[in-house]
PDB file with one MODEL, atoms N, CA, C and O in Angstrom:
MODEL        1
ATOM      1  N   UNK A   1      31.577 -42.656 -32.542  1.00  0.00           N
ATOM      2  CA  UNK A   1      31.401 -42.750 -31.089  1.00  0.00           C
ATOM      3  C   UNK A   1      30.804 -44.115 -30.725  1.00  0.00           C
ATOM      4  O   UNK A   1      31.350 -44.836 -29.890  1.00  0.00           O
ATOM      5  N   UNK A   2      29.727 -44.447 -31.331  1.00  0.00           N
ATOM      6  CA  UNK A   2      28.964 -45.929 -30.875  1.00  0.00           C
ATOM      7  C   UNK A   2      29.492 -46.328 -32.222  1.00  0.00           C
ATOM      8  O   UNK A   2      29.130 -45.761 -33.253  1.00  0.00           O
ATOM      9  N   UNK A   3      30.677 -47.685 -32.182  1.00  0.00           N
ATOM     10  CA  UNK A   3      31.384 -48.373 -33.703  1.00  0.00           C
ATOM     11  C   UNK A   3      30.492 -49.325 -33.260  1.00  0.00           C
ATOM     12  O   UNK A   3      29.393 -49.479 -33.792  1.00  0.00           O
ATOM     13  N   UNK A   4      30.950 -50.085 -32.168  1.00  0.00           N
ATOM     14  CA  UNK A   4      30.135 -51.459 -32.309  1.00  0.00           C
ATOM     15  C   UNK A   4      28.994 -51.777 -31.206  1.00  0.00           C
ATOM     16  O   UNK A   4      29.343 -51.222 -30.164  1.00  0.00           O
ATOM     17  N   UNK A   5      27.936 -52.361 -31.055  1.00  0.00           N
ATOM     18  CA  UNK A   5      26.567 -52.926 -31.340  1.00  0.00           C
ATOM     19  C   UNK A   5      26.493 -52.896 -29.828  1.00  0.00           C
ATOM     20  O   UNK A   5      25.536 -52.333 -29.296  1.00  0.00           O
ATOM     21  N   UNK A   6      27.464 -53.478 -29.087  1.00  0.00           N
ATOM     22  CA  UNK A   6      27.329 -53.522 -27.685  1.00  0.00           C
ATOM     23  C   UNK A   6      27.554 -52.066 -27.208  1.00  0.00           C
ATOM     24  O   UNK A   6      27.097 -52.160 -26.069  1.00  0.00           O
ATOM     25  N   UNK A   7      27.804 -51.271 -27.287  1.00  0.00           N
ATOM     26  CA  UNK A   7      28.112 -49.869 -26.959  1.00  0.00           C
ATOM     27  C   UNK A   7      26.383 -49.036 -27.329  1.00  0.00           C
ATOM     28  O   UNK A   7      25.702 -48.277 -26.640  1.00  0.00           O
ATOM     29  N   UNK A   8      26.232 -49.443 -28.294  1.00  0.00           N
ATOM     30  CA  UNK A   8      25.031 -48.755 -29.195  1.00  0.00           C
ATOM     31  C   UNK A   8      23.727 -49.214 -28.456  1.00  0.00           C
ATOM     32  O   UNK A   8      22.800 -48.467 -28.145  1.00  0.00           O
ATOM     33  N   UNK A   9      23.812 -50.722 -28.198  1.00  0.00           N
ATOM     34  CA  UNK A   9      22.936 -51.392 -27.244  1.00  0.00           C
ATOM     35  C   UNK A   9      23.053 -50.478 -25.878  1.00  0.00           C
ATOM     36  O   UNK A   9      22.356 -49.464 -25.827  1.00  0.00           O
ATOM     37  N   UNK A  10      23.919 -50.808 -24.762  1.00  0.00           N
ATOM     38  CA  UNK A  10      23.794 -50.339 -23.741  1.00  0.00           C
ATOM     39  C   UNK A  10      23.395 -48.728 -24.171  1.00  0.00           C
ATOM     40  O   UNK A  10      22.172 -48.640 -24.058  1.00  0.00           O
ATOM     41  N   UNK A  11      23.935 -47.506 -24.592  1.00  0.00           N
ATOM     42  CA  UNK A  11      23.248 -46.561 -24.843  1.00  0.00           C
ATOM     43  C   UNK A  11      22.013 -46.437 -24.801  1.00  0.00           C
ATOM     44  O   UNK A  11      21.537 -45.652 -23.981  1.00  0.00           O
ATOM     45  N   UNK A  12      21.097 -47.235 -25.742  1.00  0.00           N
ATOM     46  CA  UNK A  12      20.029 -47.308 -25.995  1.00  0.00           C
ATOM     47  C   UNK A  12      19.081 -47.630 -24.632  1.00  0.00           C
ATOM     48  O   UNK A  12      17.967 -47.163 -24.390  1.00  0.00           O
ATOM     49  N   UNK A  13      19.900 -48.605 -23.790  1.00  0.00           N
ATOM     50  CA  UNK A  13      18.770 -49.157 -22.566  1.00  0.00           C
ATOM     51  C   UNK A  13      18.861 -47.878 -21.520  1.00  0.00           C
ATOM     52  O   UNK A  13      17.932 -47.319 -20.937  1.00  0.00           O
ATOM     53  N   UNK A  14      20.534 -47.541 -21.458  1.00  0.00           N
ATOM     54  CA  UNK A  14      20.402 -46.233 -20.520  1.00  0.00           C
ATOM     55  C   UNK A  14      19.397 -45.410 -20.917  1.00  0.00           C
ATOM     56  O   UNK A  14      18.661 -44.809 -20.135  1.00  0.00           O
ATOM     57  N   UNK A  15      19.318 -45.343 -22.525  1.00  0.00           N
ATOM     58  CA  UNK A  15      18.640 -43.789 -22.730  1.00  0.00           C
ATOM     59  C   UNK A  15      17.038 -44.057 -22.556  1.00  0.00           C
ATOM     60  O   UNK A  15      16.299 -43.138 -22.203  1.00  0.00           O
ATOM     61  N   UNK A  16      16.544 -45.376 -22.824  1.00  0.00           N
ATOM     62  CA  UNK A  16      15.328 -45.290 -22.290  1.00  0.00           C
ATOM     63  C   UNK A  16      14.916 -46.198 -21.039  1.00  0.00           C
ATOM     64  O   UNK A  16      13.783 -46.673 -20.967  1.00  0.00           O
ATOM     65  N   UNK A  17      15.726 -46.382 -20.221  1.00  0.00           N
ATOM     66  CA  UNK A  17      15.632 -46.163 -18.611  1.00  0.00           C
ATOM     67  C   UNK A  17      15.300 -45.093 -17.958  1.00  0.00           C
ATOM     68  O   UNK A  17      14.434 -44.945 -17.096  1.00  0.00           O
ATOM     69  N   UNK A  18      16.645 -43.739 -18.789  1.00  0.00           N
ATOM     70  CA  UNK A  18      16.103 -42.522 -18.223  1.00  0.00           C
ATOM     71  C   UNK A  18      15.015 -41.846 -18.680  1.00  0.00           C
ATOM     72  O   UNK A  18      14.691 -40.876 -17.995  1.00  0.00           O
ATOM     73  N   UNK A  19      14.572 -42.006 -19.330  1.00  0.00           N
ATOM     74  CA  UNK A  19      13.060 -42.004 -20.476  1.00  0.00           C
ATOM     75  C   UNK A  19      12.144 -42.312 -19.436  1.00  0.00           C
ATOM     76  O   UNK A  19      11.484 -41.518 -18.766  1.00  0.00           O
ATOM     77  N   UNK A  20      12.175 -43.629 -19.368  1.00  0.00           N
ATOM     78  CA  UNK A  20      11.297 -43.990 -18.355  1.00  0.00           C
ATOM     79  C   UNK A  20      10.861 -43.733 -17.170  1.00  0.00           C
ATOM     80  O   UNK A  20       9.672 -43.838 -16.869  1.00  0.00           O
ATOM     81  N   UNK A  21      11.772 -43.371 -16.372  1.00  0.00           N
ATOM     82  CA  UNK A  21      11.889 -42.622 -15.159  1.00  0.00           C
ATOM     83  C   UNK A  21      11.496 -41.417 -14.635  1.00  0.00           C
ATOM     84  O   UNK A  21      11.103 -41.096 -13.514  1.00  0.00           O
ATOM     85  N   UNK A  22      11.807 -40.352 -16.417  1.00  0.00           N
ATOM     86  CA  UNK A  22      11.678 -39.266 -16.360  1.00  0.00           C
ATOM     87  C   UNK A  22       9.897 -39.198 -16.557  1.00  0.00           C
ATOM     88  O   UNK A  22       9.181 -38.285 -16.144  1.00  0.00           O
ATOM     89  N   UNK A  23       9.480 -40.339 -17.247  1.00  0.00           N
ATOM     90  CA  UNK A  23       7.566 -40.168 -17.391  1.00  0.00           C
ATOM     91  C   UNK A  23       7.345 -40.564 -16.308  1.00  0.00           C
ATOM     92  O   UNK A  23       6.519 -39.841 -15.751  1.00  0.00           O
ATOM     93  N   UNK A  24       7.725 -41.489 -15.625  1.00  0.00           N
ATOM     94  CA  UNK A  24       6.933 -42.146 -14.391  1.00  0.00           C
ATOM     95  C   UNK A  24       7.070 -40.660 -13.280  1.00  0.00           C
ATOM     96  O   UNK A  24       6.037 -40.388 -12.668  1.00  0.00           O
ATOM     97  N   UNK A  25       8.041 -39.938 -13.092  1.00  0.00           N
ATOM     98  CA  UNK A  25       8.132 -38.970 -12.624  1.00  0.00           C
ATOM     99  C   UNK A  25       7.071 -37.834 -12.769  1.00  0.00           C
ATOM    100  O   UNK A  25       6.352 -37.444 -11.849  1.00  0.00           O
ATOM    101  N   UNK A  26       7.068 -37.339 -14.089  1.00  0.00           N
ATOM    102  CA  UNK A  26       6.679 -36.626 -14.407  1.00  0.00           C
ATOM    103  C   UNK A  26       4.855 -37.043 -14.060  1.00  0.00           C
ATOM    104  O   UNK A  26       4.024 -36.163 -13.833  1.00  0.00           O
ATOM    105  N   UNK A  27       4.532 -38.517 -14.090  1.00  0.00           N
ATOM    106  CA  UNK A  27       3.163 -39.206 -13.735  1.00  0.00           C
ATOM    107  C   UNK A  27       2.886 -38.501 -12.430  1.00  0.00           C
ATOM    108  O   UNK A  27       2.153 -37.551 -12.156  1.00  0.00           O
ATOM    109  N   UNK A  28       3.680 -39.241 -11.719  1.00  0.00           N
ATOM    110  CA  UNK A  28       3.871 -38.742 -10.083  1.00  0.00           C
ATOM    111  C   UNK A  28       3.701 -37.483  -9.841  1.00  0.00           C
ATOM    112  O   UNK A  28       2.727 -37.107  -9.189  1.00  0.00           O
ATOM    113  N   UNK A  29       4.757 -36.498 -10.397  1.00  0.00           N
ATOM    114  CA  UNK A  29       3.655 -34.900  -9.875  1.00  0.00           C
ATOM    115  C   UNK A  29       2.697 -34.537 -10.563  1.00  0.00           C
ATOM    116  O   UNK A  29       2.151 -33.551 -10.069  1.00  0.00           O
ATOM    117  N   UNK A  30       2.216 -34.905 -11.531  1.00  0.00           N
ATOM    118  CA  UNK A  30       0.585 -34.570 -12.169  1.00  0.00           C
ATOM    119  C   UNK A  30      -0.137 -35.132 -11.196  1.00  0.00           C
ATOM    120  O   UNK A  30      -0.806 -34.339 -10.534  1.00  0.00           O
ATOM    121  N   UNK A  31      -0.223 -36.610 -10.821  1.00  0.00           N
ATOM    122  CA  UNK A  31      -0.983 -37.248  -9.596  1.00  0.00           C
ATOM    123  C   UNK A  31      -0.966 -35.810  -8.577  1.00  0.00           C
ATOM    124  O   UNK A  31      -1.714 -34.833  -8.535  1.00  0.00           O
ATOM    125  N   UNK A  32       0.143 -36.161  -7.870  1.00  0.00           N
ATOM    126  CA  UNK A  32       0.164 -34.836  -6.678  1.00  0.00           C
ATOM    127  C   UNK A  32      -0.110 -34.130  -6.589  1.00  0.00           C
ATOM    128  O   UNK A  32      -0.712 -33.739  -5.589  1.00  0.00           O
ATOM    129  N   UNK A  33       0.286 -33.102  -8.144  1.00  0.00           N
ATOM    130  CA  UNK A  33      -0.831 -31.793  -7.971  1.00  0.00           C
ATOM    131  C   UNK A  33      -1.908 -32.091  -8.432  1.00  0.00           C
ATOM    132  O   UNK A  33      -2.699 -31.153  -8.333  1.00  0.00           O
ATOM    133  N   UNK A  34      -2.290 -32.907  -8.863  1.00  0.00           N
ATOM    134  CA  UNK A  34      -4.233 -33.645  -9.009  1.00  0.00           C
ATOM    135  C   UNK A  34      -4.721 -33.603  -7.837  1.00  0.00           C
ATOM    136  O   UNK A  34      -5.737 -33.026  -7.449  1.00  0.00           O
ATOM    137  N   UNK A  35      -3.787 -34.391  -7.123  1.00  0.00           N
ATOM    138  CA  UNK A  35      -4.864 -34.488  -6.058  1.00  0.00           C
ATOM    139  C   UNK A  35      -4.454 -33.664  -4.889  1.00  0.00           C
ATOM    140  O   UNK A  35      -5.087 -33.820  -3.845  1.00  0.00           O
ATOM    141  N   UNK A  36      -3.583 -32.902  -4.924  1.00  0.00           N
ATOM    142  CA  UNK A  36      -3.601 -31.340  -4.097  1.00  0.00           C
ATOM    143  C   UNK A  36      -4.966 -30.633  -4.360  1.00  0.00           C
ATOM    144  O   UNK A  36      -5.898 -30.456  -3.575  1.00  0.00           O
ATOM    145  N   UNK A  37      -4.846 -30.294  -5.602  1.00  0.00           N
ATOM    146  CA  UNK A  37      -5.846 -29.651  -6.077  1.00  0.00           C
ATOM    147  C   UNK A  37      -7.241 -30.322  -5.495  1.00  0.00           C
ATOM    148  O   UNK A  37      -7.588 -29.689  -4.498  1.00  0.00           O
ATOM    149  N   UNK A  38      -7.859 -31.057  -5.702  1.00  0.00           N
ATOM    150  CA  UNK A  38      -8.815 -31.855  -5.420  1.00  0.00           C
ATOM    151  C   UNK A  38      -9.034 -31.667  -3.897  1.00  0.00           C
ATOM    152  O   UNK A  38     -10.050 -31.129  -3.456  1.00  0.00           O
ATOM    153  N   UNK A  39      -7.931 -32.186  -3.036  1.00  0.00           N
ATOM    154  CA  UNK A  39      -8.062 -32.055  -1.382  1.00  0.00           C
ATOM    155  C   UNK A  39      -8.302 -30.384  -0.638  1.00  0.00           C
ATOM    156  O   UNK A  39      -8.628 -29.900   0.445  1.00  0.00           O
ATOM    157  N   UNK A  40      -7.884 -29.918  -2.069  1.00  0.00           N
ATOM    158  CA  UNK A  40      -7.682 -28.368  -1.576  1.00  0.00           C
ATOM    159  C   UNK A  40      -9.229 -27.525  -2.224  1.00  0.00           C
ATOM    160  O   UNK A  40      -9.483 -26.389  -1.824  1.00  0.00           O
ATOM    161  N   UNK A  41      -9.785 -27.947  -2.823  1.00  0.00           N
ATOM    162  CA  UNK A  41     -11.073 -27.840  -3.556  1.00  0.00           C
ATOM    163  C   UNK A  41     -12.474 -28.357  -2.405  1.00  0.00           C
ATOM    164  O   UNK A  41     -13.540 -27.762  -2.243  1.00  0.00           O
ATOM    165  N   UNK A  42     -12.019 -29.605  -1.759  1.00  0.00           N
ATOM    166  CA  UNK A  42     -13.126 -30.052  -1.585  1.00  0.00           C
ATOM    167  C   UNK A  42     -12.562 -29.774   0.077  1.00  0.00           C
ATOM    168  O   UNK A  42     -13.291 -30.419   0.831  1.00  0.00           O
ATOM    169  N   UNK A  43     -11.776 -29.215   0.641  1.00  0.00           N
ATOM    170  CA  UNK A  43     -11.764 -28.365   1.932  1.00  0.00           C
ATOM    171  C   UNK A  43     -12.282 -26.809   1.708  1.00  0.00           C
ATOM    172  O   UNK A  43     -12.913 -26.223   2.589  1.00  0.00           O
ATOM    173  N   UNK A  44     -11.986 -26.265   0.571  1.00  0.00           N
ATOM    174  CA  UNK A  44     -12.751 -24.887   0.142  1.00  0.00           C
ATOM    175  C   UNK A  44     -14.375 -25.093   0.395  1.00  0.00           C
ATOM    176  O   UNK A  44     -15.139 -24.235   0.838  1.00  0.00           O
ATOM    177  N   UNK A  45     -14.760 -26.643  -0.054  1.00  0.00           N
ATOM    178  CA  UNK A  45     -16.214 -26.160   0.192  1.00  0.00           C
ATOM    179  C   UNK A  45     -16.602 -26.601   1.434  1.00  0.00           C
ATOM    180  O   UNK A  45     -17.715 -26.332   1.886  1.00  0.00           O
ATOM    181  N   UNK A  46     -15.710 -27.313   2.084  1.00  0.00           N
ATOM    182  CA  UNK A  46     -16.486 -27.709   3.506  1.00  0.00           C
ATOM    183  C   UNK A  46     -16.425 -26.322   4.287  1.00  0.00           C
ATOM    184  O   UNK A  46     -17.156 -26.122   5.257  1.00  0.00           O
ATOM    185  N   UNK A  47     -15.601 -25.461   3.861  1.00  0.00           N
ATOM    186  CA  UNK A  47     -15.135 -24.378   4.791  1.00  0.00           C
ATOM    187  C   UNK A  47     -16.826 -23.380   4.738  1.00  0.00           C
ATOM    188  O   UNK A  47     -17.197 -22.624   5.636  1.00  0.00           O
ATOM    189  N   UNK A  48     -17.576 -23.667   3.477  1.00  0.00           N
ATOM    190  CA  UNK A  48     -18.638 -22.615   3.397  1.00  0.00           C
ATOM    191  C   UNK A  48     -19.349 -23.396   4.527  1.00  0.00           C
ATOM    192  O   UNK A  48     -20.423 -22.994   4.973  1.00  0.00           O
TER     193      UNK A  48
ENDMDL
END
């Protein structure tokens, strides 16, 4: 399937482009629900 070097190359950048994307993503909703959590924590205590 990948014979020669340029095929094997581009593969490789796609596959960790989408690599990349998929952590920076995955960064992004840990942030969000971090700080959901957090905004939603520290309105619980203003509410007492």
């Amino acid at each position: 399937m990948l014979r020669n070097k340029k095929t094997r190359l581009a593969a490789t950048m796609i596959f960790l482009f989408v690599g990349a994307n998929m952590a920076s993503g995955c960064a992004a909703l840990v942030g969000a629900a971090a700080g959901g959590a957090a905004a939603y924590v520290v309105t619980q205590e203003n509410n007492d």
